[in-house]
C-alpha positions in Angstrom: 131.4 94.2 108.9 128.9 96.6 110.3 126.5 95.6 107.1 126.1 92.2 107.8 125.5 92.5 111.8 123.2 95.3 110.9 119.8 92.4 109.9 120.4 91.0 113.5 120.3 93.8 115.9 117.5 94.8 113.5 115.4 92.0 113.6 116.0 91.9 117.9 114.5 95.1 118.2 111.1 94.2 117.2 111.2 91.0 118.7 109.7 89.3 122.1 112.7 90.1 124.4 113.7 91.9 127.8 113.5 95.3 127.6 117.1 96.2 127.9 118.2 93.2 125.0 115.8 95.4 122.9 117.2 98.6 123.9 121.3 97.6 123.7 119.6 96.3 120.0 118.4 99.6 119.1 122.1 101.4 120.2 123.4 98.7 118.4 121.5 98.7 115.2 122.1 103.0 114.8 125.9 102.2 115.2 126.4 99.9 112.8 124.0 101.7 110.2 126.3 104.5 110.9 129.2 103.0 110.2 127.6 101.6 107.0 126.8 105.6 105.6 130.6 106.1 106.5 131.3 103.8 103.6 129.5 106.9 101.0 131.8 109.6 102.9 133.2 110.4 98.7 129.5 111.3 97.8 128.9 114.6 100.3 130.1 116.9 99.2 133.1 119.1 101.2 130.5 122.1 101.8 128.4 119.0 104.0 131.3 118.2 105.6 129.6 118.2 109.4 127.6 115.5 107.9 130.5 113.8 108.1 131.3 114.3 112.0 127.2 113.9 113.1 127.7 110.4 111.1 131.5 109.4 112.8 129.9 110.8 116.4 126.6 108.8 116.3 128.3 105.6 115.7 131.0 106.0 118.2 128.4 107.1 121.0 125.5 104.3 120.2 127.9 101.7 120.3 129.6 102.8 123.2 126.3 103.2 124.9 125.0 100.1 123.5 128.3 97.8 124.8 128.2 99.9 128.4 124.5 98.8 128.9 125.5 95.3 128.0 128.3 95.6 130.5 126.0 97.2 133.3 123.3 94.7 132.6 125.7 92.1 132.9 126.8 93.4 136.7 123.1 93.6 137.4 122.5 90.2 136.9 125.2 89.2 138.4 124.7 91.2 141.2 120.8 89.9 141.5 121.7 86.3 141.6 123.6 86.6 144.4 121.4 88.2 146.4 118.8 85.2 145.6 117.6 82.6 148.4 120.1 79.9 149.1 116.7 78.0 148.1 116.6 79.3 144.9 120.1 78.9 144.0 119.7 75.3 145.0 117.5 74.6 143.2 119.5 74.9 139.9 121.7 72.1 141.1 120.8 69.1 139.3 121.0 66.2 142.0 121.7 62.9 140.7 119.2 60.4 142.1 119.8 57.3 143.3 118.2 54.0 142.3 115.7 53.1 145.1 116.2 50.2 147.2 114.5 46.4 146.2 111.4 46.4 148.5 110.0 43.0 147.1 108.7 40.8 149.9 108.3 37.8 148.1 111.2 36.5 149.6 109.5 35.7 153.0 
């Protein structure tokens, strides 16, 4: 599963975003390439065994990193909205208008 979300977080890195999307990317994309190397844990050998443990402890830690900053983002935002103008917050209200009222005089 890591594999195929691996081209995604990728390709957000690099791309025209806020800062912290590209940053949660980055933790993101390290994680799941991680957990991809995890799949060739029969090819080191048992001398490289820390290999091993620096490849299981840099996927936990970026992806816990990576989902906390999505969280704390999250409360940010949240937390900056309501702080907002009422004006602003208004403002986002679409308001249904009304058809205007006949004002043809040819009546008199």
């Amino acid at each position: 599963m890591a594999a195929s979300i691996l081209p995604a977080t990728f390709l957000a890195i690099g791309q025209r975003l806020p800062k912290a999307i590209r940053i949660v990317a980055l933790l993101l994309t390290i994680a799941f390439a991680a957990m991809a190397f995890g799949s060739f844990y029969p090819l080191i050998p048992p001398e490289a065994g820390y290999v091993e443990a620096i490849i299981n402890y840099t996927s936990v830690l970026c992806l816990a990193l990576g989902l906390a900053f999505v969280w704390i983002s999250s409360l940010m935002a949240k937390r900056a909205s309501r702080h907002q103008p009422l004006f602003f917050r208004l403002s986002k209200i679409v308001v249904r208008k009304t058809p205007k009222a006949h004002t043809d005089l040819t009546g008199y």
